[in-house]
Each structure stands twice: as structure tokens, then as C-alpha cells.
PyMOL commands that place a pseudoatom at each C-alpha (Angstrom):
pseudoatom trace, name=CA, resn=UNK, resi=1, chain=A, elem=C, hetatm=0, pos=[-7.541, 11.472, 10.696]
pseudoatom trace, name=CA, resn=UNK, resi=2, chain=A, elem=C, hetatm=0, pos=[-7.276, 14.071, 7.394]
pseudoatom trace, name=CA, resn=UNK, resi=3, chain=A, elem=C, hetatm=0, pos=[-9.608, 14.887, 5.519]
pseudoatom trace, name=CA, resn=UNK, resi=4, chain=A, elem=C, hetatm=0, pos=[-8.633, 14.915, 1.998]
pseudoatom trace, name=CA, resn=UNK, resi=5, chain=A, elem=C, hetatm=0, pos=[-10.398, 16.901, -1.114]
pseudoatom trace, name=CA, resn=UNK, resi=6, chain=A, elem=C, hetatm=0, pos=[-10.162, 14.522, -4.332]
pseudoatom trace, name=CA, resn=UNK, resi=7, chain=A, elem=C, hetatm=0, pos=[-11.066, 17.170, -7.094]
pseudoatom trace, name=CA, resn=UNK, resi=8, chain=A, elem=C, hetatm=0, pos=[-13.041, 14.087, -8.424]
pseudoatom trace, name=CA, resn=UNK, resi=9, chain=A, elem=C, hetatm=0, pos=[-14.521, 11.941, -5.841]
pseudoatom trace, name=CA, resn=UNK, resi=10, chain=A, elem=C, hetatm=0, pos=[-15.229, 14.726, -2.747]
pseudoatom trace, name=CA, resn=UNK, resi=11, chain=A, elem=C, hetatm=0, pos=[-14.042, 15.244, 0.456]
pseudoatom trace, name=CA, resn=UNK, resi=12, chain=A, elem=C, hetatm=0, pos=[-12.621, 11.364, 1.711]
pseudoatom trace, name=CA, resn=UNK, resi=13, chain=A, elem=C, hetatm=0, pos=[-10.660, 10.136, 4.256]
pseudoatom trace, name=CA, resn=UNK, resi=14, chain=A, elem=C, hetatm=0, pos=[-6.852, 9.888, 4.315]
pseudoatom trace, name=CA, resn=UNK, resi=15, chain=A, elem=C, hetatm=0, pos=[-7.314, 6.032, 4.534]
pseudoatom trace, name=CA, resn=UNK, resi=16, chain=A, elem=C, hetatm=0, pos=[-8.234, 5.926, 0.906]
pseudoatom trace, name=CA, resn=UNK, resi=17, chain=A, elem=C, hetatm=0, pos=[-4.624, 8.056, -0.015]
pseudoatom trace, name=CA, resn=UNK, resi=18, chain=A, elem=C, hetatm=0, pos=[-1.535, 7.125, -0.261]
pseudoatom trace, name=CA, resn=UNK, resi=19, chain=A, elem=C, hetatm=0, pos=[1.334, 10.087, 0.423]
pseudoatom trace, name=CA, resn=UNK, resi=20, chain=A, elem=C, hetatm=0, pos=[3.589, 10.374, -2.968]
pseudoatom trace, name=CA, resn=UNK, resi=21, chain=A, elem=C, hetatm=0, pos=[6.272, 13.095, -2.043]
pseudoatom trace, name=CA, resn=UNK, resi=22, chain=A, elem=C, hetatm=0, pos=[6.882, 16.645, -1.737]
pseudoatom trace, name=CA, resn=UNK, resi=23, chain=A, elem=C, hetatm=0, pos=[4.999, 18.480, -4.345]
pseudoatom trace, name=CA, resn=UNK, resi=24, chain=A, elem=C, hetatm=0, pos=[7.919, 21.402, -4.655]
pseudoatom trace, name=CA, resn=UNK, resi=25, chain=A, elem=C, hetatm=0, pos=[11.051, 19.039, -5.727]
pseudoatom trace, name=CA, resn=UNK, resi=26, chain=A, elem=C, hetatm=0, pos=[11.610, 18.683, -9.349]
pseudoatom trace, name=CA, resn=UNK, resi=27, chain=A, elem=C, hetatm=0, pos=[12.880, 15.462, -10.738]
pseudoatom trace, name=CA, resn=UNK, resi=28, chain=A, elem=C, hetatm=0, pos=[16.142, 15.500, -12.630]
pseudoatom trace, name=CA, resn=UNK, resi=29, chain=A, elem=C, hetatm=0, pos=[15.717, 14.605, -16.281]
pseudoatom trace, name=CA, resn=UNK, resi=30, chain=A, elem=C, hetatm=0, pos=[15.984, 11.114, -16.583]
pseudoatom trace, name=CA, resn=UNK, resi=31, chain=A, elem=C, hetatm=0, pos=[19.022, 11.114, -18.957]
pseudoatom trace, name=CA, resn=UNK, resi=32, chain=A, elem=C, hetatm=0, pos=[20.985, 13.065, -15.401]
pseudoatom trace, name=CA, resn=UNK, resi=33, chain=A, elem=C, hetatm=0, pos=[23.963, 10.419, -15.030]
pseudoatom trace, name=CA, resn=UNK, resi=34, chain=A, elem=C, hetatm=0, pos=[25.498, 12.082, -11.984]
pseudoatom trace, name=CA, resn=UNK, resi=35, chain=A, elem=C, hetatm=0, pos=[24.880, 10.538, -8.882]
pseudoatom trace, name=CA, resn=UNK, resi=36, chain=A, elem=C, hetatm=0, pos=[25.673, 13.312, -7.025]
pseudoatom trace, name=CA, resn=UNK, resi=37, chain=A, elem=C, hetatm=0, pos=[22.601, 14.715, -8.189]
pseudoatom trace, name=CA, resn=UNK, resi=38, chain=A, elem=C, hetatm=0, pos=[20.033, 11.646, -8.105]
pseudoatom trace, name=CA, resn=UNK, resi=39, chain=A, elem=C, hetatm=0, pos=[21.546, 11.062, -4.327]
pseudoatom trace, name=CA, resn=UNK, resi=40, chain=A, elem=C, hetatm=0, pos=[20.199, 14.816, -3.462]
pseudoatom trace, name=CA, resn=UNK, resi=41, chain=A, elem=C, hetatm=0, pos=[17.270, 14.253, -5.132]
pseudoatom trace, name=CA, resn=UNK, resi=42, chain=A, elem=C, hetatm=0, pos=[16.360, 10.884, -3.332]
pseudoatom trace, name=CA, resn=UNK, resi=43, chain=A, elem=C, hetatm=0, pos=[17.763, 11.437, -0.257]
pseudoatom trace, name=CA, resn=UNK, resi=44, chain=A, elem=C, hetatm=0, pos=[18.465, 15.493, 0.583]
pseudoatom trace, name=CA, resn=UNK, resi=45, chain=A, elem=C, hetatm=0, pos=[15.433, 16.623, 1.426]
pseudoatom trace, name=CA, resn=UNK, resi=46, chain=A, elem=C, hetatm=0, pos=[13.987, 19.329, 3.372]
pseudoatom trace, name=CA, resn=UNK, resi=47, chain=A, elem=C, hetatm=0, pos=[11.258, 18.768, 6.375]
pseudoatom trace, name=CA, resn=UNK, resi=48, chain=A, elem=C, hetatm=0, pos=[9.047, 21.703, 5.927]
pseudoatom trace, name=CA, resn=UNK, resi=49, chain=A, elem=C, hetatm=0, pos=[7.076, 23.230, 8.960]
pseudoatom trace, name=CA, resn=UNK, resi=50, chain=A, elem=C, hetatm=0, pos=[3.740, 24.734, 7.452]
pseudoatom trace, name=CA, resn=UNK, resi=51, chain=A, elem=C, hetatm=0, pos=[1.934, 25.579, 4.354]
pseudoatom trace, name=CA, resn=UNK, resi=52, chain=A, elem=C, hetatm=0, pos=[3.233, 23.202, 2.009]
pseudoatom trace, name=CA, resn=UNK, resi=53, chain=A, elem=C, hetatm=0, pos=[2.295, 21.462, -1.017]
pseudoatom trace, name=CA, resn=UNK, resi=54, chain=A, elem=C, hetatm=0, pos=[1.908, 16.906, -1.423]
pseudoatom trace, name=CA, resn=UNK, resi=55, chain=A, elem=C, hetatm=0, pos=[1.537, 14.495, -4.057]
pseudoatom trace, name=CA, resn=UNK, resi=56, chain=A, elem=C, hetatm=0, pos=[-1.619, 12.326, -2.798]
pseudoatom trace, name=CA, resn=UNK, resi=57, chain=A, elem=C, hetatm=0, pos=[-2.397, 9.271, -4.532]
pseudoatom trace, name=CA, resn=UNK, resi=58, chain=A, elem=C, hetatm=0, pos=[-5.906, 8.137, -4.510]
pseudoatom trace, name=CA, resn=UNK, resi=59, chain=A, elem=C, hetatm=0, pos=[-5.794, 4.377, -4.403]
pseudoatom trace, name=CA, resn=UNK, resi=60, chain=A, elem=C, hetatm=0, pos=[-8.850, 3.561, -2.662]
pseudoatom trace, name=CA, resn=UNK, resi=61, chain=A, elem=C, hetatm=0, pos=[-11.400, 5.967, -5.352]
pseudoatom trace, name=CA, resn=UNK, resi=62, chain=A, elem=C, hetatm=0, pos=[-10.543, 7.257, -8.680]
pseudoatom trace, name=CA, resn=UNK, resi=63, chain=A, elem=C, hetatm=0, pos=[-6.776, 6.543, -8.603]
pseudoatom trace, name=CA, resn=UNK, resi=64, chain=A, elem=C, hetatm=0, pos=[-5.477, 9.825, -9.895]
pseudoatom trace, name=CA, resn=UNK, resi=65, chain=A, elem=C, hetatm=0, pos=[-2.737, 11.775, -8.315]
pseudoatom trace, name=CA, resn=UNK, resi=66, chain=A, elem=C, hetatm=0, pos=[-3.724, 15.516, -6.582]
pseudoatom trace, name=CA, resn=UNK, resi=67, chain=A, elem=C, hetatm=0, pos=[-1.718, 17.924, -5.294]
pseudoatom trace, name=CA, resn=UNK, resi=68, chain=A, elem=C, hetatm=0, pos=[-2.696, 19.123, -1.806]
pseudoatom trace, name=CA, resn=UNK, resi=69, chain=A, elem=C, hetatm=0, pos=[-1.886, 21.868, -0.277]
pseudoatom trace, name=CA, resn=UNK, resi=70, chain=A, elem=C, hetatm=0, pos=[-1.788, 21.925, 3.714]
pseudoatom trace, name=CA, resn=UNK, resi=71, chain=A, elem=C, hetatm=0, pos=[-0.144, 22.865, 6.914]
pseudoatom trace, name=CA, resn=UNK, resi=72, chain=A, elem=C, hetatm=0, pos=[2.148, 20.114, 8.399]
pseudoatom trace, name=CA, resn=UNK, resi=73, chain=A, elem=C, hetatm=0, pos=[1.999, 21.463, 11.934]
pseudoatom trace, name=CA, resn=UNK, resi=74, chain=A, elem=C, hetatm=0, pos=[-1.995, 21.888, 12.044]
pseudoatom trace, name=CA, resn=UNK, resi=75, chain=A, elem=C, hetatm=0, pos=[-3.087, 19.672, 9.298]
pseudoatom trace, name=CA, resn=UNK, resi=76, chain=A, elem=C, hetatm=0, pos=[-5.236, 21.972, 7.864]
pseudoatom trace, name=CA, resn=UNK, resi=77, chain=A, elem=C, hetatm=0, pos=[-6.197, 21.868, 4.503]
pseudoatom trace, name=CA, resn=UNK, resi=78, chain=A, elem=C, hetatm=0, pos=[-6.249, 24.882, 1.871]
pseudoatom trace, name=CA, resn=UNK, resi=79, chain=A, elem=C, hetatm=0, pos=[-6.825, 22.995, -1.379]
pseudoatom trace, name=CA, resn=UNK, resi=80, chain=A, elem=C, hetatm=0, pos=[-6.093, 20.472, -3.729]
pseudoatom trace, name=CA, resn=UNK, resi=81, chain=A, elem=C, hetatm=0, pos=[-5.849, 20.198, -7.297]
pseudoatom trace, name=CA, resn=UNK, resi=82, chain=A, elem=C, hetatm=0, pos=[-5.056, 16.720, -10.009]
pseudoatom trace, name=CA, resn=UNK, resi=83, chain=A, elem=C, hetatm=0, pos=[-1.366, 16.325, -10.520]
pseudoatom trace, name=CA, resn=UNK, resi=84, chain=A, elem=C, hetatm=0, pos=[-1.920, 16.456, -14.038]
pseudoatom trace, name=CA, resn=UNK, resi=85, chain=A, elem=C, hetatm=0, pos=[-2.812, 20.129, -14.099]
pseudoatom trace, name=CA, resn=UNK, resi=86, chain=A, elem=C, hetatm=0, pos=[0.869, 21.454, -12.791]
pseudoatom trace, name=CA, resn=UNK, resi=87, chain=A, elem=C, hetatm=0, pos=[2.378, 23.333, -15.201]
pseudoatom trace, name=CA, resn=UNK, resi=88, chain=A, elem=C, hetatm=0, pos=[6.194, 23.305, -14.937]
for i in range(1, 88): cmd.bond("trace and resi %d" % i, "trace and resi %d" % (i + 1))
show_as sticks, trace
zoom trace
């Protein structure tokens, strides 16, 4: 089981999360009418090995979206952050 770091509520299990998406993909801008580029955006993605960075939702405590950032072949954690704080 992960251990997740909710900048508001503490360390919690993964049990109260739900996984969003990758963290590093920019939406298009939601007046983009080619489908060329929603259909890469939905369904070309990457499977990164490593440090990486996840949208968490945290359903089960104080519902806000975090960013963590962790390795997907060890599962170890090096930080989170709330969604809300990425600057683009």
C-alpha cells in the first residue's frame, strides 16, 4: 500500500486517493476543435519508468487535488504539493 502526503490532512493511505492523471501533460485549450489533437491528448500517452509527477485526488479527507511526486518502479515518495499551486 502507498503512503500518500496530503499537504492538508498528513501522511494517509492510498485508499483514501483516487489517481487523476499524469501531472506533466497539458490540456489543450478547450476551444482546440481538432481531433487530431484531443485524440493525442486522451489517448497518446507515455508510460514513464521513475521519478514522475500525479494528480491525486483526495476523496476520502479534504477533497482537494495534490500533485505527487514519486518513483513508479519503487513507489517511493519525494513530495507532494495542492494542485492549485502549479503555475503554468
Amino acid at each position: 500500500m502507498l503512503r500518500i502526503y496530503c499537504p492538508v490532512c498528513g501522511l494517509r493511505d492510498e485508499t483514501e486517493f483516487t489517481y487523476g492523471e499524469d501531472a506533466t501533460v497539458r490540456r489543450p485549450d478547450i476551444s482546440e476543435t481538432d481531433p487530431k489533437v484531443w485524440h493525442e491528448y486522451v489517448f497518446i500517452r507515455e508510460n514513464p519508468r521513475g521519478r514522475h509527477k500525479e494528480y491525486w485526488h483526495h476523496v476520502a479527507g479534504c477533497r482537494q487535488w495534490i500533485v505527487v511526486e514519486r518513483d513508479t518502479l519503487t513507489h517511493e515518495m519525494f513530495g507532494s504539493f495542492l494542485a492549485r499551486e502549479v503555475t503554468v
